[in-house]
N, C-alpha and C positions, 0 to 999 in steps of 0.2 A: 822388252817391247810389249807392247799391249796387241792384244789381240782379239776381232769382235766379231760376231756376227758370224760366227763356224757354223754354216749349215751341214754341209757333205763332213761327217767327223771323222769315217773311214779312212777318206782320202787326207784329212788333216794328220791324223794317224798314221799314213805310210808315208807323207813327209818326213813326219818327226822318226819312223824307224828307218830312212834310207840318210838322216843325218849322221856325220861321221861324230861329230864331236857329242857332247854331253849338252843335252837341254833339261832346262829344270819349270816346271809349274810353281810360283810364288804364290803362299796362300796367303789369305790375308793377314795371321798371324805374323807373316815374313819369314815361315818353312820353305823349304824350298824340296820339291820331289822330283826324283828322275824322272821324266818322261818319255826314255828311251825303257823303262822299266813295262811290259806290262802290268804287273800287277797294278804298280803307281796308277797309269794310266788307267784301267778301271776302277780301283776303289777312289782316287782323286776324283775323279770328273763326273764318275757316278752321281755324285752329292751337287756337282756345279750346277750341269747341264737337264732339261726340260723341254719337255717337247721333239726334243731329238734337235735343238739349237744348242749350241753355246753362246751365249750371249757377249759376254768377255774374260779374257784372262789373259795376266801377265807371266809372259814365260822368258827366259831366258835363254841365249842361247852364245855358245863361245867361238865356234870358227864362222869366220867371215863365208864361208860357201852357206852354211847350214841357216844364218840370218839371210843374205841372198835366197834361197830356197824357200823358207818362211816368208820371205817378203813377197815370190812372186806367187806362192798358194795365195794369200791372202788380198794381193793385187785381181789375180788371174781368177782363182778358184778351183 
């Protein structure tokens, strides 16, 4: 799924670490990084993100509650 326009990253952050299953950051290489990882998630996004937005990124995510979740951060905020 794509994802765009992550203003609040914190709270994008404690989504993806209250998912149960495994999400992965797609780079555009087509790597794929845990992003239940911190480390991932700071040296990844480090190099993305500007401004303190994220503008977009394709992430992956495998159990149906944890895409629900994702979906309603990004609906909701």
């Amino acid at each position: 799924m794509k994802v765009s326009n992550i203003k609040d990253i914190d709270k994008f952050f404690d989504v993806i670490d209250h998912c149960k299953g495994k999400v992965e950051l797609v780079t555009g290489e087509g790597d794929r990084l845990n992003l239940k990882s911190k480390l991932s998630q700071y040296v990844s996004l480090a190099n993305i993100f500007s401004n303190g937005e994220i503008p977009e990124l394709e992430i992956v995510a495998y159990e149906k509650e944890d895409i629900d979740s994702l979906m309603h951060f990004m609906i909701n905020g």
